[in-house]
N, C-alpha and C positions, 0 to 999 in steps of 0.2 A: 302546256303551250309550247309548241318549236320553237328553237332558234330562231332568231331574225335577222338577214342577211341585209346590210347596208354598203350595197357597191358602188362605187369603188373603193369603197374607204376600207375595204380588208375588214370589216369588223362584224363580230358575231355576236350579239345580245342574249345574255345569259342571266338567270334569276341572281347569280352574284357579281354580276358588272358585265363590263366590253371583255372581252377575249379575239383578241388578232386572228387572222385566220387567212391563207395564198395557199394555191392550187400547185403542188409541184409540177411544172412543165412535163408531159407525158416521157420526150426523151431523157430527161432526166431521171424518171424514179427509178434504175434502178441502180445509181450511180449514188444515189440519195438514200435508198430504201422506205421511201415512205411515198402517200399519195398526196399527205398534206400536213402542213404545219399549224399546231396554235400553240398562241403562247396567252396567258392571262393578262390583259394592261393594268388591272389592279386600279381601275377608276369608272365609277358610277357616270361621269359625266361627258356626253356625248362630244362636245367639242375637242376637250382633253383628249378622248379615246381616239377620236379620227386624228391629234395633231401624235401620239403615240404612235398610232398605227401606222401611218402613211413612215413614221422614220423609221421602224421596224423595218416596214416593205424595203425602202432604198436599201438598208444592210443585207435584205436576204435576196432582192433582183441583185445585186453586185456579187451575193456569192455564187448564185445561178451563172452569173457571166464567169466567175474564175472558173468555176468546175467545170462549164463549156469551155471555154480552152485549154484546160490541164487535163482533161479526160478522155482523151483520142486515145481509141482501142486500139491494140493493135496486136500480133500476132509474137511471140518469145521463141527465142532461140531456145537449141537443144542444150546447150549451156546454159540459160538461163534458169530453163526449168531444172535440172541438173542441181544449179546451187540455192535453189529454194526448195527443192526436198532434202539435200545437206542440212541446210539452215533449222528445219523443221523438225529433221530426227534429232540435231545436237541439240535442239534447243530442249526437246522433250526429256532425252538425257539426261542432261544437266539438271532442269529442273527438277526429276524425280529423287538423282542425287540429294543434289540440297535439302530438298524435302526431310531425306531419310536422317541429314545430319541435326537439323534443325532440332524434329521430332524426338530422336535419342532415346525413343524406350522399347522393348519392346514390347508385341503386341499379341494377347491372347491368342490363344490357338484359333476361338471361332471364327478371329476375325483377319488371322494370318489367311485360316482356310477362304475366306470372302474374298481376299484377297486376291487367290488364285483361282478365284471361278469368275470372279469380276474379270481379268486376263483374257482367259479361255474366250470368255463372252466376246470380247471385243475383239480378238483373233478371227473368231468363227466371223461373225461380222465383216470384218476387212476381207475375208478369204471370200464369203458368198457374194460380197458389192462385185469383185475383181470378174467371179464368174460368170453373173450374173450381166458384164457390163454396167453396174446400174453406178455409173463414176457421181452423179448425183448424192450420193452417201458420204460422200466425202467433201461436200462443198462448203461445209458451216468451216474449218478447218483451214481449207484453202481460199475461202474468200478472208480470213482473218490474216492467213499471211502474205496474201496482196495486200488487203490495206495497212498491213505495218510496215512495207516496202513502196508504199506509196504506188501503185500498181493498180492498174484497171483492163479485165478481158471480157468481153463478150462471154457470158456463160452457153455459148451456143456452138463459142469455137472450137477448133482442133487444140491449140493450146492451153483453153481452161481443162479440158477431158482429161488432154494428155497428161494435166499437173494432178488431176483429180486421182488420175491412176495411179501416178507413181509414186500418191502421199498415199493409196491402200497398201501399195506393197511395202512403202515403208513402215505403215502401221503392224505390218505382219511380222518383220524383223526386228519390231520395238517392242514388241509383247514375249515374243522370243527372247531377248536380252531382260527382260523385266523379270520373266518366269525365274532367271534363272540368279538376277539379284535375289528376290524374294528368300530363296535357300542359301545365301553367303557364296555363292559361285560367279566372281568376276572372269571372265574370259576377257582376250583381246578384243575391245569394241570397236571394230576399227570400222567408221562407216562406212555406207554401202557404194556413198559416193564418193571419190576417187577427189582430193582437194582441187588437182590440176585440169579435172575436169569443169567443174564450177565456174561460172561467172557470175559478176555480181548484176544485178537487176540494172534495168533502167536507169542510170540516173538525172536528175533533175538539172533544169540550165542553171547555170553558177549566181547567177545573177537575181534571184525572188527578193523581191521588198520586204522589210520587215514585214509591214501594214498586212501584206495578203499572207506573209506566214502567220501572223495574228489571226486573224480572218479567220484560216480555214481550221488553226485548231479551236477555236472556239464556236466554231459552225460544230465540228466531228465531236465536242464534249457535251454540246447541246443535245446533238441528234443519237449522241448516243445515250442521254439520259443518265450520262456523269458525274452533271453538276444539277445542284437545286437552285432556287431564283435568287437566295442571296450568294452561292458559291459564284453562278453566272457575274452578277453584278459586282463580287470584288475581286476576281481573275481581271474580268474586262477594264477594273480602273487602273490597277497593277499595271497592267502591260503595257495603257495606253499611256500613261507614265511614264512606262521603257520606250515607246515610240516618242516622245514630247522629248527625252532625253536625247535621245541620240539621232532623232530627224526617221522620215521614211526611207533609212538606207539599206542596201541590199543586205542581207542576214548575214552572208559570209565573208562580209570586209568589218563585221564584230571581232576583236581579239580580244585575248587577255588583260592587256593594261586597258582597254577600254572598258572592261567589266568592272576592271578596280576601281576607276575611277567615278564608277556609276555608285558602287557600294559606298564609297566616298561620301560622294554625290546627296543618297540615300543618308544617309548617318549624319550630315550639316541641314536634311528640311525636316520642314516642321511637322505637326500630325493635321491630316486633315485638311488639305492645302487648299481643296477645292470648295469647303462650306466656310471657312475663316473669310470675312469681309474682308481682314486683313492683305489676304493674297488671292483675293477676287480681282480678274482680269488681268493677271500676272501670269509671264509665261515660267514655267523652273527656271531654268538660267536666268530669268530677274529674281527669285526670290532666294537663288544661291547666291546673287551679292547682297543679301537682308543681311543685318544682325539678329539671327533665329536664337532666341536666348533659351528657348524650350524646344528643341528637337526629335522627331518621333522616337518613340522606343526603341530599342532594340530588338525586342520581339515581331516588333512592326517590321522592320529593317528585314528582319529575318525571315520575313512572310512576301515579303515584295522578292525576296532573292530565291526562296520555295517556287513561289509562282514564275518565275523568270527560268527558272533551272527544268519546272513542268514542261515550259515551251521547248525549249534548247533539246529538251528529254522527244518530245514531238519532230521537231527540226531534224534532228540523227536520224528519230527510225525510217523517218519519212524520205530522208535522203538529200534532207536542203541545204545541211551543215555536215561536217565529218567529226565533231565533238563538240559535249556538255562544256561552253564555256562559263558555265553559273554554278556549276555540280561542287560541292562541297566546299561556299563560297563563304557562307553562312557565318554570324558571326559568333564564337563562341561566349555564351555566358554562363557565369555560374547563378544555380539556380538558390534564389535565398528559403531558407526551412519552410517561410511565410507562403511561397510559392504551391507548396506540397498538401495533398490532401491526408489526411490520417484519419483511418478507422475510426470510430467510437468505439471505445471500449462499454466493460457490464455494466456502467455507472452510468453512461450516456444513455444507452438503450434504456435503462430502467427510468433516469429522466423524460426520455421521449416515449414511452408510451403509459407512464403510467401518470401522467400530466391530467390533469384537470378534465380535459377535451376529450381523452381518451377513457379516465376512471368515471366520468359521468355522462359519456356517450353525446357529447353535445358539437362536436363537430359539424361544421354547418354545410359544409360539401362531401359528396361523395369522395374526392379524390385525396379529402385531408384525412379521411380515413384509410382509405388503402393503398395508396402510395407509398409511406415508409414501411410500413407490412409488407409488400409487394416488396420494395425495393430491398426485405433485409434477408426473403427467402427466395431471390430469385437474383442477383447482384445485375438489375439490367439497369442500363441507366433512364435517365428521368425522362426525355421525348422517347424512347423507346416502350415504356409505362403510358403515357398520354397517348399517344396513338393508336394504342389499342380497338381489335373491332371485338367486338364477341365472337365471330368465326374465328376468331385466333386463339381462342380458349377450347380445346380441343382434346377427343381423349386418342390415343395412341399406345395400340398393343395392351388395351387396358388403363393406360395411364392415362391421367391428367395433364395436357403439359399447354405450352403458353407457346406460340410457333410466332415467332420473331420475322417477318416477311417484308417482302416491297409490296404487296398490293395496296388499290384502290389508294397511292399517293405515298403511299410509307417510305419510311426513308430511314437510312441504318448509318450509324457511323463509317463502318470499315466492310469488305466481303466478311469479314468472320463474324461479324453482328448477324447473319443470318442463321440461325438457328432454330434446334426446339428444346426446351428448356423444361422439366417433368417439375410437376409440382405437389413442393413440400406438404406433406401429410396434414398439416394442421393449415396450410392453404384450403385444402378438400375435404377435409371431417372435421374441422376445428370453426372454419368460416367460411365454409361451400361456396367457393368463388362461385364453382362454376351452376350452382343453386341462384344467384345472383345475378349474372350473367344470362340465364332465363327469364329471370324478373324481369328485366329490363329489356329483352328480347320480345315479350310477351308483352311490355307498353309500347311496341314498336320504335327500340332503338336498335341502332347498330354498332355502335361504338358504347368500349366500356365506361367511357366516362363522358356522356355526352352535355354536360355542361361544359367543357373547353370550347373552345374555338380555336381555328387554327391561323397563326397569323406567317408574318413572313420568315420566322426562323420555325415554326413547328408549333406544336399545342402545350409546350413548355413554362411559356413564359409565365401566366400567373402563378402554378404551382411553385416555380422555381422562385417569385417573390412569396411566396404566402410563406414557405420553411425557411430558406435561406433570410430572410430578412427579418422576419417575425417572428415563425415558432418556434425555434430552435433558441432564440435571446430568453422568449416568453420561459422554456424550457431551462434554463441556465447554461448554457452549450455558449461557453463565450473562450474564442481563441487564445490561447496563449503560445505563442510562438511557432503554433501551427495551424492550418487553415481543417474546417470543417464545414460538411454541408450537406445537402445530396447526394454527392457523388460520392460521399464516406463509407456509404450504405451498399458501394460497390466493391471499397476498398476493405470493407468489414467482414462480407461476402466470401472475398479471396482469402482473407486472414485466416478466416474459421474453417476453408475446408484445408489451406496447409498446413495448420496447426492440426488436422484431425487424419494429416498425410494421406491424403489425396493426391492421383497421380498428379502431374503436371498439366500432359496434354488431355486429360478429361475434364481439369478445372477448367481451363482454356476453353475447350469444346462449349463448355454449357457459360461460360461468363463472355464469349466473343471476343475474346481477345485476338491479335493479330497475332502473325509467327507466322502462319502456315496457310497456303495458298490453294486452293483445289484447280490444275488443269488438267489438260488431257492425261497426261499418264503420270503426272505430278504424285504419288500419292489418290491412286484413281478410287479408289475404295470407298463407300458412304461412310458418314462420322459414326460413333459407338451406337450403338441400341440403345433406346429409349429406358429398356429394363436395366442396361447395366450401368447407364448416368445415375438414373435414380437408385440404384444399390449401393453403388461407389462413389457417388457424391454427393446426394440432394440428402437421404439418409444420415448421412455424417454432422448434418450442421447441428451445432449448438453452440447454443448464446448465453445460456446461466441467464437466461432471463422470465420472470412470469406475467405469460402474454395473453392466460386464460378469461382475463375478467374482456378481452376484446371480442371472445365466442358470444356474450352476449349484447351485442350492439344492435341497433336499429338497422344497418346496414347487413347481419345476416340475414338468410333466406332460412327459415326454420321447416318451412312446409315440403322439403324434398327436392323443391322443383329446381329440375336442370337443363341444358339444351338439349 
């Protein structure tokens, strides 16, 4: 059965509730990028949905209005364009730099050689767009450094073309200088644009409200698919916080002692200010003269000042403000032992799975079975496990491996959480996931573990009470001066392949760890081969533990069958 459109109330009737839904004004999409917005209102009930809906509308007709007045196109000086292909080569520079310091090893021959046909590739590239005229090939690039300068052109103009070109040429000069890092050969990099040539872009009238710099970065984090429904929901309460503090005043009569004061500010209220009956109807500045005798954490404190420095971080590039006045505002704590997760060592493993549940196979969910499995040969963490499709169990060059993705709604910790991640031998001969994963593909499921549901933080949350709360106590896994749980199963992971000296940046690779960025010429090269993670690292694991009496569980597929 179709959607059901209820006009005017913006609302779209969907088998799992109302879902919001406005037609992006035709002049606007391409200032927007999209035809149309929805968002879920997360309510069954019709009146709820339209009294939802309708205040949705008013925040997204109001940003319709700012972005029509702030988005008058217009035509850039030869200067201009000048210091945004500057800005565009250094940045690339720089970046690849750091890359190389970060990473610190080196790197096999095969893939030193990938490295320089990766190059070549994207030289040839740049050189055939230029000849070719076809300035179009350069747009994903330059539409990214207009909108990090706050900048809007007609892609039809003389000046998007012209910027289009002279990021190919630059690209031809950066692969050039890249070729020639790659062999230890620094030469004088002296850009190709002239400093005193350069001028800085547009900038913005002095004068923007807090309220609409609020506004439009959390319009651009939305649309860009950023934030997830609770990240949205606790930026937006953060900030609106920051506005209730300091009034709708212009962003750039914010200083320094006003920030301190706010951290202050922050560090005297209480947690929760807005569902405490307590301080229902109260504006901040009445419940800063309360006696707050319980004051939010300081981890809290230090979340409202992240997200505050987020904006500030927006403000700069955008051109509102000329510095992070929140940037390393933060308050330091020391973290207590209690804080820290620690491995399980051979004794814990052997407590967890050789436990009642597991030595008589009576586990009464699929996920209580292969979750700590999963989680102690693969170190992913636990919604990254639950969200699983069966398309994501996949074989690769031969291998088995488990591809870590955004699709159909997924969602990753970090960029470096996207991976593929080969799987452990006794994962695929021992307990044929991927035999399993057919079973269930063949009862017409799509997800590996489709008894979850998914709620507002991810498909997490029962499993995460079922161990954390329960099996692990059931287990005798009781803290003493240090914290253990699922995520140990990550930290266990790590342990085992550097204790079995594994490189660095290949544990990293396959565990998702942060470090290391992929951009344009950042380190342009794909991550290691499939065959040489699993040689040099999936390979390596051992746990001193006997995990054979789990090959026979109800939960293996004995009969062959795979996807």
């Amino acid at each position: 059965m179709g959607a059901k459109i209820h006009s005017p109330a913006y609302l779209v009737q969907q088998s799992s509730g109302y879902c919001f839904r406005i037609i992006v004004p035709r002049d606007l999409r391409f200032l927007v990028g999209k035809r149309e917005f929805r968002y879920a209102l997360r309510t069954g009930f019709l009146s709820e949905a339209k009294y939802r809906a309708l205040r949705v509308a008013g925040f997204v007709q109001g940003l319709f209005r700012e972005i029509r007045k702030g988005g008058k196109m217009r035509e850039l000086t030869e200067a201009e364009i000048q210091g945004l292909v500057r800005q565009y080569l250094t940045k690339c520079l720089e970046d690849d730099e750091r890359d190389r310091v970060v990473e610190g090893i080196p790197l096999p021959p095969e893939v030193h050689e990938e490295q320089m046909l990766g190059l070549e590739s994207i030289q040839d590239w740049a050189k055939q767009a230029l000849a070719d005229c076809a300035h179009e090939e350069a747009s994903r690039p330059v539409d990214r450094l207009l909108k990090q300068n706050g900048l809007t052109l007609d892609p039809h103009s003389y000046s998007y073309n012209k910027l289009c070109r002279e990021v190919l040429k630059a690209s031809v000069k950066i692969t050039d200088i890249l070729k020639k890092r790659e062999v230890g050969d620094y030469p004088d990099e002296i850009p190709i644009i002239p400093a005193s040539a350069a001028a800085q872009p547009g900038e913005q009238e002095p004068s923007e409200l807090l309220s609409k710099v609020i506004s439009l970065y959390i319009a651009e984090q939305v649309r860009g698919g950023n934030w997830s429904e609770k990240s949205t929901v606790e930026y937006t309460a953060c900030l609106m916080l920051l506005k209730e503090y300091f009034g709708d005043i212009p962003i750039k009569s914010i200083d320094y002692k006003m920030m301190r004061e706010y951290k202050e500010a922050l560090l005297r209220l209480p947690p929760n200010i807005r569902k405490s009956p307590k301080y229902r109807g109260k504006t901040v500045h009445q419940i800063l003269e309360m006696n707050v005798v319980n004051p939010m954490a300081t981890a809290t404190v230090n979340k409202h000042l992240t997200r505050t420095s987020s904006l500030f971080d927006y403000a700069v590039n955008n051109g509102f403000i000329d510095r992070n006045l929140a940037a390393r505002m933060q308050v330091r704590e020391a973290k207590k032992d209690s804080e820290f997760r620690d491995p399980f060592d051979s004794k814990d493993l052997r407590k967890l799975f050789h436990s009642k549940e597991y030595l008589e196979d009576t586990h009464s969910n699929s996920y209580c079975f292969w979750l700590p499995v999963l989680g102690l040969y693969t170190g992913c963490r636990l919604e990254e496990l639950c969200q699983l499709h069966l398309d994501d169990i996949q074989q690769v060059d031969g291998l088995w491996v488990i591809n870590i993705n955004l699709k159909d709604g997924k969602r990753v910790k970090t960029k470096a959480g996207l991976r593929v991640i080969p799987l452990h031998s006794f994962l695929v001969e021992g307990l044929n996931l991927s035999g399993y994963a057919g079973k269930l593909r063949a009862e017409g499921n799509t997800r590996l573990f489709p008894e979850l549901h998914k709620g507002r933080d991810g498909y997490g949350k029962a499993p995460s009470r079922w161990f954390n709360e329960r099996y692990k106590v059931r287990c005798g896994i009781v803290e003493k001066g240090a914290k253990k749980d699922f995520h140990s199963f990550r930290h266990t992971f790590d342990n085992a392949l550097k204790q079995a000296g594994v490189l660095e940046g290949m544990a990293a690779e396959v565990a998702g760890h942060s470090g290391k960025t992929g951009i344009d010429y950042g380190r342009y090269a794909k991550g290691y081969q499939v065959g040489i993670l699993f040689e040099q690292v999936i390979k390596k694991l051992d746990y001193d533990v006997d995990l054979t009496h789990l090959t026979k569980s109800k939960y293996v597929v004995t009969e062959g069958l795979d996807l």
